[in-house]
Each structure stands twice: as structure tokens, then as C-alpha cells.
DSSP file (Angstrom, degrees, kcal/mol; ACC not computed):
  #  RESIDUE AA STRUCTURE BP1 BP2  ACC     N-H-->O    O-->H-N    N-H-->O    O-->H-N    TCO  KAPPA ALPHA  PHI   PSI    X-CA   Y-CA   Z-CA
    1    1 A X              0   0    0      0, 0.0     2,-0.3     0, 0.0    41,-0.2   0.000 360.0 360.0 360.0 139.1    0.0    0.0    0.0
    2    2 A X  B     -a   42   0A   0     39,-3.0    41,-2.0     1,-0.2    42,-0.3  -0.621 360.0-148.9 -98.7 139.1    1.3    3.2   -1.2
    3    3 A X  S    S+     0   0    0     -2,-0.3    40,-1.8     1,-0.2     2,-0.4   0.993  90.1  26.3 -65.2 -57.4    1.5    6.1    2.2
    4    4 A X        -     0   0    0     39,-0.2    18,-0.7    38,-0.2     2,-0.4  -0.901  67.1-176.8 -89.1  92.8    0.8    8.7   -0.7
    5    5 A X  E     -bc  22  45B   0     39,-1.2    41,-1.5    -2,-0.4     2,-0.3  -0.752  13.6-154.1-106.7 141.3   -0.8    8.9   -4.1
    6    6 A X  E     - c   0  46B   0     16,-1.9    18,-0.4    -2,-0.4    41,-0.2  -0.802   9.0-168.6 -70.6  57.0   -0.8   11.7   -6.1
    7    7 A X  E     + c   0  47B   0     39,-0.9    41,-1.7    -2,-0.3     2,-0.3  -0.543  39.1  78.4 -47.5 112.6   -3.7   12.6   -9.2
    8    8 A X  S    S-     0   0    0     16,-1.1    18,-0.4    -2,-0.2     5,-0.1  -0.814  77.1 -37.7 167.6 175.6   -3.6   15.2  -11.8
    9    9 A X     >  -     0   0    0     -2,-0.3     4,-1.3    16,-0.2    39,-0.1   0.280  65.8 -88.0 -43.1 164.5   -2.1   16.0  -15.2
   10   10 A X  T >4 S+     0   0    0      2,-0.2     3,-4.5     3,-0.2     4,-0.5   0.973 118.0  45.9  -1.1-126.2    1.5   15.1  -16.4
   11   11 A X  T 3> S+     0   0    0      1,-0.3     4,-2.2     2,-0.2     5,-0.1   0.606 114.2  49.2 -26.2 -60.1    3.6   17.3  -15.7
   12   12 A X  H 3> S+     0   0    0      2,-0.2     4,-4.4     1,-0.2    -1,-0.3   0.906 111.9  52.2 -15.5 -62.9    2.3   17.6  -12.1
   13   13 A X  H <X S+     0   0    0     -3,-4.5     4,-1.3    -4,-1.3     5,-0.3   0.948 108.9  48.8 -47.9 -54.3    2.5   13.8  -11.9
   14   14 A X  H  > S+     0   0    0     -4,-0.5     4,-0.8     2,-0.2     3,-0.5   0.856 109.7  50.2 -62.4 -48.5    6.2   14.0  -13.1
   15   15 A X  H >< S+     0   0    0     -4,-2.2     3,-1.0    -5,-0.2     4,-0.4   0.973 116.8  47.0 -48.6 -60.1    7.1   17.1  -10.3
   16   16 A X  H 3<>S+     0   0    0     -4,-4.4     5,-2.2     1,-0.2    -2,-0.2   0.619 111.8  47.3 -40.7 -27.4    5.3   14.4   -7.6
   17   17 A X  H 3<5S+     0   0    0     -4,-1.3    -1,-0.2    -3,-0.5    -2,-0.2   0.537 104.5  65.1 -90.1 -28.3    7.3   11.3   -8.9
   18   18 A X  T <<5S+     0   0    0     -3,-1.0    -1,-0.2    -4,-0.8    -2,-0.2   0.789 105.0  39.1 -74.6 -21.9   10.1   13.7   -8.6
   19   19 A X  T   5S-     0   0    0     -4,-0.4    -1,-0.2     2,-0.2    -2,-0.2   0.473 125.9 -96.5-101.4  -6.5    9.7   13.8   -4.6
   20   20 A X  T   5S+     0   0    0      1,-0.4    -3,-0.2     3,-0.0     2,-0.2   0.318  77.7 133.5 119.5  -6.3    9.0   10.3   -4.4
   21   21 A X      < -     0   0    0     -5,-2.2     2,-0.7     1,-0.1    -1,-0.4  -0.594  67.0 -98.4-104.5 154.5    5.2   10.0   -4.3
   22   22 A X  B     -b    5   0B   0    -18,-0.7   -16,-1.9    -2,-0.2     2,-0.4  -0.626  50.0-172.6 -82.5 110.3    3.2    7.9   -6.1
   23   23 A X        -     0   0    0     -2,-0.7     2,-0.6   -18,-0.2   -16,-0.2  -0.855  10.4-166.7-120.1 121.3    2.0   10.0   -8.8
   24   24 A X        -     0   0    0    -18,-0.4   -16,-1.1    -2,-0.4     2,-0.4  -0.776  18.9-139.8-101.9 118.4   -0.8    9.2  -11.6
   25   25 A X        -     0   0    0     -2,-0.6     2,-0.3   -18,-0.2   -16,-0.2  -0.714  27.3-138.2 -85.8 115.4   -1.3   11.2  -14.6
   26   26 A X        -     0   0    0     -2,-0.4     2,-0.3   -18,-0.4   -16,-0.2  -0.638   9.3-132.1 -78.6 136.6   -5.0   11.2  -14.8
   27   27 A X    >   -     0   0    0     -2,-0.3     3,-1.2     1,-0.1     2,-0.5  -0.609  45.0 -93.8 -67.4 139.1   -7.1   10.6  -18.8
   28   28 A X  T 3  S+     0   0    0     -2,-0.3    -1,-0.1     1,-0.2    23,-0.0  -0.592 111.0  17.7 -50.5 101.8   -9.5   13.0  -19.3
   29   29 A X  T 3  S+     0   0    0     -2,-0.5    -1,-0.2     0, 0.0     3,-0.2   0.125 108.3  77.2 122.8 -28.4  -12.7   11.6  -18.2
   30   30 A X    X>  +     0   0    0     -3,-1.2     4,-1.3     1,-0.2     3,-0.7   0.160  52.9 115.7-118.8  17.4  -11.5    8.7  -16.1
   31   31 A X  H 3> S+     0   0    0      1,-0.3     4,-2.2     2,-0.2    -1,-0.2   0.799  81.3  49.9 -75.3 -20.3  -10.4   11.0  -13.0
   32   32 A X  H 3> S+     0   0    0     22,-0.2     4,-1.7     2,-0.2    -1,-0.3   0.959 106.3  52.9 -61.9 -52.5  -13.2    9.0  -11.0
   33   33 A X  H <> S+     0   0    0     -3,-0.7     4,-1.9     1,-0.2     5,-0.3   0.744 108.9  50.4 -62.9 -25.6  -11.9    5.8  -12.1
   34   34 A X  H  X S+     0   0    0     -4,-1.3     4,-1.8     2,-0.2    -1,-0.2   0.946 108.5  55.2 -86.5 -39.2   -8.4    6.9  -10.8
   35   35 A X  H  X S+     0   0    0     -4,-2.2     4,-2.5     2,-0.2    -2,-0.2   0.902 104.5  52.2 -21.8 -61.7   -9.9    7.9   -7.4
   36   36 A X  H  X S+     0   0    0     -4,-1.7     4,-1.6     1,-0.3    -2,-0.2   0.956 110.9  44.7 -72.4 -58.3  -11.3    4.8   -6.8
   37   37 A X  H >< S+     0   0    0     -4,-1.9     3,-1.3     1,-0.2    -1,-0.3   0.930 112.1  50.5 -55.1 -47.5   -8.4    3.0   -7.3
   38   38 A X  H >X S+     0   0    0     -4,-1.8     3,-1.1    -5,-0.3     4,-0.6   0.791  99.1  68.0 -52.9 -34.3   -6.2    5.2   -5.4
   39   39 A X  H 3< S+     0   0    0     -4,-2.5    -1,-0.2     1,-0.3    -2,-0.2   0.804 105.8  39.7 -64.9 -31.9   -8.6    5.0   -2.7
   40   40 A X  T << S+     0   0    0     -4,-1.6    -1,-0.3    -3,-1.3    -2,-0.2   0.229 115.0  55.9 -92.2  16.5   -7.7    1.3   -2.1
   41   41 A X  T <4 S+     0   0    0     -3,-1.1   -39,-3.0    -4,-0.2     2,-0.3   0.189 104.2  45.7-134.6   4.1   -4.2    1.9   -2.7
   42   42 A X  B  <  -a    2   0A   0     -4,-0.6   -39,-0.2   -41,-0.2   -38,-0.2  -0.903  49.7-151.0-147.7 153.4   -3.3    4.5   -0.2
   43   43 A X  S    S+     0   0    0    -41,-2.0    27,-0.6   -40,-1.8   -39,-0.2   0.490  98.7  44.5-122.1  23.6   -3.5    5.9    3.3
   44   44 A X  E     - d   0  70B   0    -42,-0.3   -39,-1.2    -6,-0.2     2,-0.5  -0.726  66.6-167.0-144.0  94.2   -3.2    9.8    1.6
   45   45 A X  E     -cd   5  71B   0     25,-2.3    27,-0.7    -2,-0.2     2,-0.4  -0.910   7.0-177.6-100.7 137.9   -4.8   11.2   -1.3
   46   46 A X  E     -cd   6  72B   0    -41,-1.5   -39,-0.9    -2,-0.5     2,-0.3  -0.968   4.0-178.3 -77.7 138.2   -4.1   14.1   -3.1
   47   47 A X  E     -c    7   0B   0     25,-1.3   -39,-0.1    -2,-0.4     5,-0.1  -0.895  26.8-122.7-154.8  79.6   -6.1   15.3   -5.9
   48   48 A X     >  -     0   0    0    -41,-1.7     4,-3.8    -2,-0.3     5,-0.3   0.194  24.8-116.5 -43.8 154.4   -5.4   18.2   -7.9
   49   49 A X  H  > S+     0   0    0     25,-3.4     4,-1.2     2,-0.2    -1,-0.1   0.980 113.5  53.5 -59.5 -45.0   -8.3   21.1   -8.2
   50   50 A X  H >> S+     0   0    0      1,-0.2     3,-8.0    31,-0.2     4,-1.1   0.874 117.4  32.2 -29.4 -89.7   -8.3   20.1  -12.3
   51   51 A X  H >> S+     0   0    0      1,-0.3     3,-1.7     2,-0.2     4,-0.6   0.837 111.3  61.1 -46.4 -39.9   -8.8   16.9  -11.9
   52   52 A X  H 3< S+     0   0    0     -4,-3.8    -1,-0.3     1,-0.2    -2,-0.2   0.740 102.6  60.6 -36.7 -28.5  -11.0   17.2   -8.6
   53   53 A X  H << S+     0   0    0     -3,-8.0    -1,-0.2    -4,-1.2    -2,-0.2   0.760 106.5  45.9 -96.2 -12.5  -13.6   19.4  -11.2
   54   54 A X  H << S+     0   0    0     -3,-1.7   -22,-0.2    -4,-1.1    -1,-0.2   0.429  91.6  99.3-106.0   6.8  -14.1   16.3  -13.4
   55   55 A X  S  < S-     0   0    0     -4,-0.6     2,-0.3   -24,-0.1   -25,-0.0  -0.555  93.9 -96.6 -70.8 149.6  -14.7   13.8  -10.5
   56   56 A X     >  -     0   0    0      1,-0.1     4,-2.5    -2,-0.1     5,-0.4  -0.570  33.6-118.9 -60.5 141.5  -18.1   13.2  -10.1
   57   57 A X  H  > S+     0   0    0     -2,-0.3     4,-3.3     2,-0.2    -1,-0.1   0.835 111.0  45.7 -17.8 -80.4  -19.8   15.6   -7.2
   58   58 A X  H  > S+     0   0    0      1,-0.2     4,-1.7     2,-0.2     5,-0.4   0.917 113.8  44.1 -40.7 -66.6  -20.7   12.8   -5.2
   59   59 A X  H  > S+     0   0    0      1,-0.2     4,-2.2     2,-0.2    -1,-0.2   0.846 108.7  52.8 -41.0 -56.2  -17.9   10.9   -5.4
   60   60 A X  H  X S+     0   0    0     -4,-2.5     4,-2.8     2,-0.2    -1,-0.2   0.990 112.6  48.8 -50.9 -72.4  -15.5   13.4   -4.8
   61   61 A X  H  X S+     0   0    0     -4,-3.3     4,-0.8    -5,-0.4     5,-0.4   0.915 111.0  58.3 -53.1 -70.6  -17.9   14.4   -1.3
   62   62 A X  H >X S+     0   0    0     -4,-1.7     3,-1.8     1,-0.2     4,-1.7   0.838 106.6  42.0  -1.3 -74.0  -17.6   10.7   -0.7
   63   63 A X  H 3< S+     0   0    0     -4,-2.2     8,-0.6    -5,-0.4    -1,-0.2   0.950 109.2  57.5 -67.0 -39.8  -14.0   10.6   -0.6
   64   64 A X  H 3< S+     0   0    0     -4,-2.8    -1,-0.3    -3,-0.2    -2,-0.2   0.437 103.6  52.2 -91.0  36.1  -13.4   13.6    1.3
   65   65 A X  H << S+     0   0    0     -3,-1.8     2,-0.5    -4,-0.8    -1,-0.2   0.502  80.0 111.7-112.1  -8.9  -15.1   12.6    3.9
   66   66 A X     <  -     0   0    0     -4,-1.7     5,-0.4    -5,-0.4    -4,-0.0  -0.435  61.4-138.3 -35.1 100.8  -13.7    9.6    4.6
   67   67 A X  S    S+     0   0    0     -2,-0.5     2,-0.3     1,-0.2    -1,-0.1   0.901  86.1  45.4 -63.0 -69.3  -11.6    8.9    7.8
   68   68 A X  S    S+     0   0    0      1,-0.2     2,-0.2     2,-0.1    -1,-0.2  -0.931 110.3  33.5-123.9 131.2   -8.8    6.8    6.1
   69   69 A X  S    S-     0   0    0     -2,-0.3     2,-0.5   -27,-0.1    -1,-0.2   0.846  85.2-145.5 -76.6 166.2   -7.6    7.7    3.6
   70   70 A X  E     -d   44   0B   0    -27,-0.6   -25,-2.3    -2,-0.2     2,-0.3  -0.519  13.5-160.0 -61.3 101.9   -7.8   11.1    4.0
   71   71 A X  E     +d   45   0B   0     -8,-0.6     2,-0.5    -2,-0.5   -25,-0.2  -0.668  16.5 167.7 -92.5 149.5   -8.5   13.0    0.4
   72   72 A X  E     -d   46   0B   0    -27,-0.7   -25,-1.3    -2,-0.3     2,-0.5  -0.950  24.5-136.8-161.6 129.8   -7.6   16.7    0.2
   73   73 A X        -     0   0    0     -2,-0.5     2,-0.3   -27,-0.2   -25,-0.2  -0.913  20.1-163.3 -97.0 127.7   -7.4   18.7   -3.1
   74   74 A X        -     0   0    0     -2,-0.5   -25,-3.4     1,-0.1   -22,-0.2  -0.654  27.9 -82.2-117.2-163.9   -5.0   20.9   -3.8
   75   75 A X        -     0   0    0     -2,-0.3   -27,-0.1   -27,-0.2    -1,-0.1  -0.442  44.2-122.5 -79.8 150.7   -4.3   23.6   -6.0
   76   76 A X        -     0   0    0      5,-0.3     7,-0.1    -2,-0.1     3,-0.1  -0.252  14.6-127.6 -74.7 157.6   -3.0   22.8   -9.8
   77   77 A X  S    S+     0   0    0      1,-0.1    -1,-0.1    -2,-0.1    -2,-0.0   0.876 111.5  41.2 -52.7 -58.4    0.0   24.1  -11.0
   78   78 A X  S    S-     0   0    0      1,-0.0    -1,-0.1    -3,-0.0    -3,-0.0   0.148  99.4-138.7-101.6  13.5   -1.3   25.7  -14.2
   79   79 A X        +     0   0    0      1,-0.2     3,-0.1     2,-0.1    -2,-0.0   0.856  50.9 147.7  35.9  48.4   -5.0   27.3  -12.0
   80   80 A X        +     0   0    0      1,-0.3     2,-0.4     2,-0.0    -1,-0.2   0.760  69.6  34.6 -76.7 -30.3   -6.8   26.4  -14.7
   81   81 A X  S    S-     0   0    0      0, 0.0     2,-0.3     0, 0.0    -5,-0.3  -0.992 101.5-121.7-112.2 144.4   -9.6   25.8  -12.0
   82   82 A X        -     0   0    0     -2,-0.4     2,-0.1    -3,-0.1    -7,-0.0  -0.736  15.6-114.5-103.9 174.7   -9.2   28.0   -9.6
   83   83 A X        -     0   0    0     -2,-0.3     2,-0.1     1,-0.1    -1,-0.1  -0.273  37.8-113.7-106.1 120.5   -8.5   26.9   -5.9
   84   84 A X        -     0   0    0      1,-0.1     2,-2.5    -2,-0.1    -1,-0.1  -0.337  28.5-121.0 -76.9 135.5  -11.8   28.1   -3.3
   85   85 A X     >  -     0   0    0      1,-0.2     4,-3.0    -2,-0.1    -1,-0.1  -0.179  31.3-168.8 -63.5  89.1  -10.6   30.9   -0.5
   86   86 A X  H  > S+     0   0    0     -2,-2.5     4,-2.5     2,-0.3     5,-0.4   0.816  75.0  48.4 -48.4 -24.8  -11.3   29.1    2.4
   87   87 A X  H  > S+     0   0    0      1,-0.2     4,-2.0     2,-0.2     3,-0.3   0.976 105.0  53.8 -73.6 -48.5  -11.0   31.6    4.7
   88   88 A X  H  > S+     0   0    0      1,-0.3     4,-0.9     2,-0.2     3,-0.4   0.904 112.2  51.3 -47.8 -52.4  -12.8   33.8    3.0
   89   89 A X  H  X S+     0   0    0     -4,-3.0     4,-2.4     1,-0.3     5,-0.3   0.776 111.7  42.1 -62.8 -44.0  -15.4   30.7    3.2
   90   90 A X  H  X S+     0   0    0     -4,-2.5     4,-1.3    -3,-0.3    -1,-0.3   0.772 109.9  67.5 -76.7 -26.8  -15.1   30.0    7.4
   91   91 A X  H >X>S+     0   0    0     -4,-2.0     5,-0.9    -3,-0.4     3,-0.9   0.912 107.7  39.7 -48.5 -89.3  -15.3   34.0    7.1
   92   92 A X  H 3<5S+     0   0    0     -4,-0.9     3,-0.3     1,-0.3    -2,-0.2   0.652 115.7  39.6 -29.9 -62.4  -18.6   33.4    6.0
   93   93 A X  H 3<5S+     0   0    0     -4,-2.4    -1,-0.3     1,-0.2    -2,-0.2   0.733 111.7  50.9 -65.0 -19.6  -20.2   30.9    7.6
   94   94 A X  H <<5S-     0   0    0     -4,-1.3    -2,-0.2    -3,-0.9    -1,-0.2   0.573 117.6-121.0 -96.1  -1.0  -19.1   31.5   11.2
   95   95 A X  T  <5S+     0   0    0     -4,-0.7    -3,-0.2    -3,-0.3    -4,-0.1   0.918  76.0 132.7  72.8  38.6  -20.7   35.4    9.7
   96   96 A X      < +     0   0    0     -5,-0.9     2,-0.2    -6,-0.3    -4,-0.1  -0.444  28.8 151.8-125.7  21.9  -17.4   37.0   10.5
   97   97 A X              0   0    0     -5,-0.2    -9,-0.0    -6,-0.2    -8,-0.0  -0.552 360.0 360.0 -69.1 119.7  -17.6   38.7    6.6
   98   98 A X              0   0    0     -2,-0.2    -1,-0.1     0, 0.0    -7,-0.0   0.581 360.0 360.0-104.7 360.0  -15.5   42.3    6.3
């Protein structure tokens, strides 16, 4: 079982692979399919925000809510989606808006 898998484009993959972690360059379309596998294959996921926007909804809320492994998206290299301000977001909801 891999501690840490990586998902999201090429190049990404290749920087991740470069630090050591097991990183998978997701097809277009199949980023669900690559979840899923990773999800049995890991006790860490990361999941770039690209690939994270072609996951199905559900699935994607599925995974991160999961205790083990733990899913997190982060932000893409190339922001092509971009990445949500969370603070600004806890801002909001706890009504703490300036």
C-alpha cells in the first residue's frame, strides 16, 4: 500500500514522482476511475483542483469525507480551476464577513 498517491495531469505527476510519491497522470474523463483506485491503494490522497472538477460531485464528497484515507485537493500548477478561498469561506459561515 502506497502512504501517498498523487492525481492530476502530467507534468504535475512528473514534479510528484520527482519527490518520491506515487504520482498518476489522470485521462480525461477517467479521474473518478483513478480515485477509486487510489482509494484502495493508499492511506493519503491528493487530488489536484483540475482533476477534482471532473470527479463526479458525489464521489468526490464521498472521498473527502472519509476517515482513512484522507483526500484533500490541492491547488493545480497551471490554475486552470481556480482553488476556493477558504478563509474567505469560514469568514462566511461562522458570519465573520468584512
Amino acid at each position: 500500500m502506497a502512504s501517498l498517491v498523487f492525481l492530476g495531469d502530467e507534468v504535475a505527476a512528473a514534479g510528484w514522482r520527482l519527490a518520491g510519491v506515487d504520482a498518476r497522470a489522470c485521462e480525461p474523463g477517467f479521474e473518478g476511475e483513478a480515485l477509486a483506485r487510489a482509494l484502495d491503494d493508499a492511506r493519503l490522497v491528493m487530488v489536484s483542483a483540475e482533476a477534482a472538477a471532473r470527479i463526479p460531485e458525489a464521489q468526490l464528497r464521498a472521498a473527502l469525507r472519509r476517515l482513512t484515507p484522507v483526500t484533500v485537493v490541492v491547488p493545480d500548477l497551471r490554475e486552470a480551476v481556480p482553488y476556493p478561498d477558504v478563509a474567505a469561506r469560514m469568514k462566511r459561515q461562522l458570519g465573520i464577513e468584512s
